[in-house]
C-alpha positions as CSV (number, residue, x, y, z in Angstrom):
1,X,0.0,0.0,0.0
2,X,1.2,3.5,-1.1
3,X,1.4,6.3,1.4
4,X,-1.5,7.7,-0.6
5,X,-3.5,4.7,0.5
6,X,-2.3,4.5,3.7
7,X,-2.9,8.0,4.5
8,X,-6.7,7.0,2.9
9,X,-7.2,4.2,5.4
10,X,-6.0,6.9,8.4
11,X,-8.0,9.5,7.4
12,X,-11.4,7.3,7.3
13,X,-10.4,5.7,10.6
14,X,-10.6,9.1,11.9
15,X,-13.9,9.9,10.6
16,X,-15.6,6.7,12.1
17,X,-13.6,8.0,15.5
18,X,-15.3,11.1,15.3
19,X,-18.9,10.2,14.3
20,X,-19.2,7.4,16.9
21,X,-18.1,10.3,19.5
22,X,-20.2,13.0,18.6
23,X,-23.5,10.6,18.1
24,X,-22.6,9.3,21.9
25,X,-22.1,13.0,22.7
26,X,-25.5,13.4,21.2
27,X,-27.2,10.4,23.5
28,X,-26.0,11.6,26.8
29,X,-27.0,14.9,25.7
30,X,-30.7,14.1,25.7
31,X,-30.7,11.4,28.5
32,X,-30.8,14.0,31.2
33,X,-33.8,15.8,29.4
34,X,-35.3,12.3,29.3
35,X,-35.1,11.6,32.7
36,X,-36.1,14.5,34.4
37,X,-39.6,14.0,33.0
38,X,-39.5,10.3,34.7
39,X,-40.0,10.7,38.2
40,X,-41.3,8.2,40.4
41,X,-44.5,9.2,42.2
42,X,-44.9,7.7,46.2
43,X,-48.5,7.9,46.3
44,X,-48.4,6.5,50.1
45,X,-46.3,9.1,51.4
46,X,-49.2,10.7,52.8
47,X,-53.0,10.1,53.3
48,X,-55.9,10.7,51.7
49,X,-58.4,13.0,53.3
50,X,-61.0,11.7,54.8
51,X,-63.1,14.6,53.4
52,X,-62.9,16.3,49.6
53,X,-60.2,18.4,50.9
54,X,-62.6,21.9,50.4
55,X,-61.4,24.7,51.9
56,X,-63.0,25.5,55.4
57,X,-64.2,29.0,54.5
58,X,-66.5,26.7,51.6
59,X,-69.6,25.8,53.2
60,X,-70.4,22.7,50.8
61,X,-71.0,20.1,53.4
62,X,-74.5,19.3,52.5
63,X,-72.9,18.7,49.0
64,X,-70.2,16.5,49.9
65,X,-72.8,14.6,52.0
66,X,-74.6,13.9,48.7
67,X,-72.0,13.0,47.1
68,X,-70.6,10.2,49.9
69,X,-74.1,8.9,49.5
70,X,-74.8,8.7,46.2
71,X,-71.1,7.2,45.8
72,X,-72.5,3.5,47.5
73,X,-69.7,1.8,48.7
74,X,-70.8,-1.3,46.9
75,X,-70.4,1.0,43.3
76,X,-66.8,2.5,44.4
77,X,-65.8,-1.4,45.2
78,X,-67.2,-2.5,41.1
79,X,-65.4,0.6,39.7
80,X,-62.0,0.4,41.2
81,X,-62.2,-3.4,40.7
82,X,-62.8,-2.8,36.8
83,X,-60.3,0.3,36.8
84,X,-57.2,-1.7,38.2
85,X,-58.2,-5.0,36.4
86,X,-57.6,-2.5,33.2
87,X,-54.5,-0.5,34.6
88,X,-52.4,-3.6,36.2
89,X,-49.5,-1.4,37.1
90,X,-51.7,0.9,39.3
91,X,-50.9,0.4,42.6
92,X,-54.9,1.3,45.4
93,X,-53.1,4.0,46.8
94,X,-52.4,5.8,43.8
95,X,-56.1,5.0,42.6
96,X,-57.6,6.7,45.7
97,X,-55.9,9.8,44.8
98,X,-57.0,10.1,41.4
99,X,-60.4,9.3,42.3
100,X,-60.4,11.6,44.8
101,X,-59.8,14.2,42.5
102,X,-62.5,12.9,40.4
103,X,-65.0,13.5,43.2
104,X,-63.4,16.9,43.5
105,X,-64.1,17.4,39.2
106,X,-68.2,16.4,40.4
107,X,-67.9,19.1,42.8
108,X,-66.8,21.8,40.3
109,X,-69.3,20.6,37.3
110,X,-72.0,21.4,40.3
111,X,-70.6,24.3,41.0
112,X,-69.7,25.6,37.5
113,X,-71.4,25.8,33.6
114,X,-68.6,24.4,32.0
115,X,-65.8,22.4,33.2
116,X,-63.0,21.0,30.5
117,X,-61.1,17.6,31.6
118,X,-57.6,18.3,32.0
119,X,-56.3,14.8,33.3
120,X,-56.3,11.7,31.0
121,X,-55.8,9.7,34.2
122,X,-59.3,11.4,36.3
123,X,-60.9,11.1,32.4
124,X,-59.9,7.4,32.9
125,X,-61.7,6.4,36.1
126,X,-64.8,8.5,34.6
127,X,-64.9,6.4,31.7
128,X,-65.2,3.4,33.5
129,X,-67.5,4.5,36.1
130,X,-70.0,5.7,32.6
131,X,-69.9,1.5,31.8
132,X,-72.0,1.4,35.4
133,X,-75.2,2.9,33.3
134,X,-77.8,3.0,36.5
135,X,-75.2,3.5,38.9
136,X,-74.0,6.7,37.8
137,X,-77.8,7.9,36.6
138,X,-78.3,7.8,40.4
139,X,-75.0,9.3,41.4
140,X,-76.0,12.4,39.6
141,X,-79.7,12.7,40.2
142,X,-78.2,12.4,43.9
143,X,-75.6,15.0,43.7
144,X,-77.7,17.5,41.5
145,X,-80.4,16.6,40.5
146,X,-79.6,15.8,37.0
147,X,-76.9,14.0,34.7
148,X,-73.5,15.6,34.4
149,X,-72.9,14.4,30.6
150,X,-69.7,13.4,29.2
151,X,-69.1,14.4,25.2
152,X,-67.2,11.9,23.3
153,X,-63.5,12.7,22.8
154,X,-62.3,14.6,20.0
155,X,-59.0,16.3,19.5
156,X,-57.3,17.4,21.9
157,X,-56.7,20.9,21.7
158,X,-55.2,24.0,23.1
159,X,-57.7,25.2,25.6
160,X,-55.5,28.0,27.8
161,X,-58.0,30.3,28.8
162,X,-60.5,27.4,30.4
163,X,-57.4,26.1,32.1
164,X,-56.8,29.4,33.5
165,X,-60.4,29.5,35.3
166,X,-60.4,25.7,36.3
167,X,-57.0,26.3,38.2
168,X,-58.6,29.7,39.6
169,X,-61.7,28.0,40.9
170,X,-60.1,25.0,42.4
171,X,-57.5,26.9,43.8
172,X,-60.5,29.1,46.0
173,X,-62.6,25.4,46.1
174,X,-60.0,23.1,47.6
175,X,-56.5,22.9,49.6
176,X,-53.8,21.5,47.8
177,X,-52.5,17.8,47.7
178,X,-49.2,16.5,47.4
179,X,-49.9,15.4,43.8
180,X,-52.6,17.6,42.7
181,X,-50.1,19.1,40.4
182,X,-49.2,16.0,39.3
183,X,-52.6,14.3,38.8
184,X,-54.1,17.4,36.8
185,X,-50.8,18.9,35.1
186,X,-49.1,22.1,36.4
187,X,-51.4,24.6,37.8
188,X,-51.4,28.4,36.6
189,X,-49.6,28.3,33.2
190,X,-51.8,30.3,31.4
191,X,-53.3,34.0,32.0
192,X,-56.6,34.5,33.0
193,X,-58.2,35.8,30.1
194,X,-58.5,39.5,29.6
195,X,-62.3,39.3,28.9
196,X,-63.0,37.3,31.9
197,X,-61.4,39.4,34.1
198,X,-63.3,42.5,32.4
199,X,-66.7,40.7,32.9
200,X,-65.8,40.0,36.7
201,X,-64.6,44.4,37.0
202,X,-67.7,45.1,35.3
203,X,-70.7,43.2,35.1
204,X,-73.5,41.9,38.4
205,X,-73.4,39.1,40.2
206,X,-76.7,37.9,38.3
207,X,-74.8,38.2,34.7
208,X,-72.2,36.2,36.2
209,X,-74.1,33.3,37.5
210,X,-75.9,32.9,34.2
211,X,-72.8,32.8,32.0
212,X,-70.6,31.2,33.9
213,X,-71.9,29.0,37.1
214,X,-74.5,26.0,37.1
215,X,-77.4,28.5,38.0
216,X,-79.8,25.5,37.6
217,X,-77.8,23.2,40.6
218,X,-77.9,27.1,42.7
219,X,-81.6,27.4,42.1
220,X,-81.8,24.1,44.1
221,X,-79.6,23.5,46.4
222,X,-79.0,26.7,48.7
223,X,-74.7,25.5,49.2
224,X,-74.7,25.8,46.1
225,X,-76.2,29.5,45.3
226,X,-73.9,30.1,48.2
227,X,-70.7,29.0,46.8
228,X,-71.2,30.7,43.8
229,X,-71.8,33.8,45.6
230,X,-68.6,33.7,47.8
231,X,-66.7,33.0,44.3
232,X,-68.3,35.4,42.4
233,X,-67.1,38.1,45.2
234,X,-64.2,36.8,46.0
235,X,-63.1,36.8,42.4
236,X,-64.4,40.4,41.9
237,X,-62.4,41.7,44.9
238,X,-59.3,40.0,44.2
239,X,-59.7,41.6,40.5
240,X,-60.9,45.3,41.6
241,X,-57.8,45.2,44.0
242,X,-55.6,44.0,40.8
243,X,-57.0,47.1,38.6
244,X,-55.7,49.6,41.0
245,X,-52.2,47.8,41.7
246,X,-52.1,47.8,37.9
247,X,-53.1,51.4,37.2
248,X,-50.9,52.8,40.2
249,X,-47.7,50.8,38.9
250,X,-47.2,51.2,35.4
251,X,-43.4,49.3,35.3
252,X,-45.2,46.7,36.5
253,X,-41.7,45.9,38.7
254,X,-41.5,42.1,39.7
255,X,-40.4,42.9,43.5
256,X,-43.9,45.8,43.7
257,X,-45.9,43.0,42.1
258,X,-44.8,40.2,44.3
259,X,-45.0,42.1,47.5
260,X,-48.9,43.6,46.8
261,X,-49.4,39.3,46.2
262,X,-48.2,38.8,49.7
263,X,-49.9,41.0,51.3
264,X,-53.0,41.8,49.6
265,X,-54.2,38.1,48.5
266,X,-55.2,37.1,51.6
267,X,-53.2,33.6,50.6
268,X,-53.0,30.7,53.1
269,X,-51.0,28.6,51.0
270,X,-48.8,28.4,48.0
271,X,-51.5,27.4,46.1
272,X,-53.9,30.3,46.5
273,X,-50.6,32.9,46.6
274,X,-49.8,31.3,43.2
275,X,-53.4,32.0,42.4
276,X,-53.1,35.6,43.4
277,X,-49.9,35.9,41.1
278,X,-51.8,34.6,38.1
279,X,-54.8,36.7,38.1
280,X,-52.4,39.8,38.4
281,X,-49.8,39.1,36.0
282,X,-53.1,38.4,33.7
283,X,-53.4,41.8,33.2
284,X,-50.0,43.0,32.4
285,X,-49.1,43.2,28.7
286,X,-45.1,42.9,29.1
287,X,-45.4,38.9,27.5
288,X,-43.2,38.1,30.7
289,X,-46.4,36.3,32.6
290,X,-44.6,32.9,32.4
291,X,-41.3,34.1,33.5
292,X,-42.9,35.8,36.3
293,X,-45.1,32.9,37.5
294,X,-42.2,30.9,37.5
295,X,-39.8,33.3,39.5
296,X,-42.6,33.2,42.1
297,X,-42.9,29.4,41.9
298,X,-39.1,29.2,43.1
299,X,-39.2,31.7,45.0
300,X,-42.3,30.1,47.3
301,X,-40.1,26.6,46.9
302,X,-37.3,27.9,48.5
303,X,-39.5,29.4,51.2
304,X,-40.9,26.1,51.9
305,X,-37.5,24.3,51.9
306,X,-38.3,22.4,49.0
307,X,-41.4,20.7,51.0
308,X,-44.2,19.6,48.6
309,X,-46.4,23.5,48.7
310,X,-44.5,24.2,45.2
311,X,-45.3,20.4,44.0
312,X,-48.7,20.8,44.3
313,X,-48.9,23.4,42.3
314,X,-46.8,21.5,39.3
315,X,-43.7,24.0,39.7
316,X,-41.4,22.4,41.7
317,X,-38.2,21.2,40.0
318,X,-39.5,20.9,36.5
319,X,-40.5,23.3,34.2
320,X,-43.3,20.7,32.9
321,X,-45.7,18.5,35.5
322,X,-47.8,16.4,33.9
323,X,-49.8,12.6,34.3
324,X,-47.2,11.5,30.9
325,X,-44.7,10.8,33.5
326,X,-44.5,7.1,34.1
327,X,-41.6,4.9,36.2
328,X,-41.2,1.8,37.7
329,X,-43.0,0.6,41.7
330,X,-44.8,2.9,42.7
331,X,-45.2,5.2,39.5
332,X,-47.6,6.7,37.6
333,X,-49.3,4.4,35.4
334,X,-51.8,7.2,34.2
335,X,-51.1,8.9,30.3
336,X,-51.5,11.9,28.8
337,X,-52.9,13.1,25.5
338,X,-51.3,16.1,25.7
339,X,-48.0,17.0,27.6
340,X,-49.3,20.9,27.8
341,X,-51.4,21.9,31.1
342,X,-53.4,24.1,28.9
343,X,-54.8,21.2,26.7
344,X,-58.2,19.8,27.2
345,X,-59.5,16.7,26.2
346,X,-63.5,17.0,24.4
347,X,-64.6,15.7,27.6
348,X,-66.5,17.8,30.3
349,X,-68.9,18.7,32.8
350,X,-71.1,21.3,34.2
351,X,-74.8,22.6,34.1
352,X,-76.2,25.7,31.7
């Protein structure tokens, strides 16, 4: 062989050296990325509450009365027999908490006209408990009075503005879990819409209720009407105290901002403070409403020491929470459509 040919072979040597390196290069580039969105989920690291979890301040007992009964114990024993017969890697404990949050979903679509689905996993155990044709009839002429209907699935799309107002309500509705962020995707990613906020500055409380609540379950049951009411006022204050913030700081600075949320949204938790923060940076026009939620969100981890207030939410340590994630013992054998928190399924509840 020449030293043309040898210097050939050498040279093509090289290259394979090279290409093997950079494409391994490229694999442990991308495994990290890959495995921060596997994370194992230890569903028995705390309890279930024995109630729905609503806030205290929510008088809804008489509701959640209904709903314990109308739920018969021998129904809830057939459906979670059927649902872990059909998901085998779902462990009870991580059942309970998903079907917990389904009865929580019930509570809304009494509460509200229109609620989207926003967890394939809760979607799941409602789908099975729809095969149980008499049983569920009764659960909802229990609960309201009349069928909450679910539509057949179509695409799922980009619903941001409906994910805005679920995560407002059941932030006021309900205390936070350890894997409510989890269960139902990563709370407050999306502005409140400007419209909405506009039609709780301007218009009544009786415009309200008929565009946006179940004013047929408040017309029955008098918890009902109530909750509605301390929503609808709650909302409006929180929104009338957001104008003038707004109007009397026009740099919109971050540290302004995230003092007025401390002190002025009458938070008790993460959850609701992270609330607060939404509706406000709603209204600014900077395009920096992500950036700011998540400053907050890290900001209210570190506060907490890292505890489980900012995972509840969906923030802590990832920039994306969602039911997709999946791992081995004791993961989440639940899967998402959509790996946005904004995205709803065709799927939903509610009364007109």
């Amino acid at each position: 062989m020449g030293f043309l040919g040898a210097a050939i072979v050498i040279a093509g040597v090289g290259l394979v050296v090279y290409l093997v390196k950079q494409s391994s290069k490229g694999r442990s580039q991308q495994r990290p990325r890959s495995n921060s969105r596997r994370r194992t989920i230890d569903y028995t690291s705390a309890n279930v509450p024995l109630n729905l979890g609503i806030r205290p301040h929510i008088k809804l007992e008489a509701l959640e009365r209904r709903l314990n009964k109308a739920f018969a114990p021998s129904f809830q024993e057939k459906l979670k027999m059927r649902h872990l017969q059909a998901q085998s890697a779902m462990s009870d404990a991580e059942y309970e908490w998903k079907l917990l949050e389904l009865k929580r979903y019930f509570v809304m679509c009494s509460i509200m006209r229109n609620v989207p689905m926003f967890s394939s996993a809760v979607d799941e155990i409602w789908h099975d408990m729809l095969m149980f044709t008499r049983e569920y009839q009764h659960f909802c002429d229990e609960l309201i009075g009349t069928t909450i209907h679910h539509a057949p699935h179509s695409n799922v799309q980009p619903m941001p503005g409906d994910r805005a107002w679920f995560d407002w309500v059941y932030s006021q509705l309900f205390e936070p879990t350890p894997f409510s962020g989890h269960i139902w995707n990563a709370f407050f990613r999306n502005p409140l819409p400007k419209p909405l906020l506009e039609q709780f500055h301007r218009e009544s409380k009786e415009q309200l209720i008929n565009q946006l609540f179940n004013r047929d379950a408040a017309s029955k049951y008098p918890e009902i009407k109530e909750t509605i009411e301390q929503l609808i006022d709650s909302t409006k204050e929180h929104v009338h105290r957001a104008y003038d913030h707004s109007s009397n700081h026009t740099d919109n600075h971050y540290d302004d901002n995230r003092e007025y949320n401390r002190s002025s949204s009458g938070a008790t938790d993460t959850m609701m403070l992270m609330a607060g923060s939404m509706l406000l940076y709603s209204m600014m026009d900077d395009g920096a409403f992500e950036q700011r939620m998540q400053m907050q969100a890290e900001e209210e981890e570190q506060r907490n020491d890292g505890g489980t207030s900012g995972a509840a939410c969906g923030y802590a340590g990832s920039s994306c929470s969602s039911d997709s994630d999946s791992s081995d013992g004791g993961g989440d054998s639940g899967g998402s459509s959509c790996s946005s928190s904004s995205c709803g399924s065709g799927c939903g509840g509610g009364g007109d």
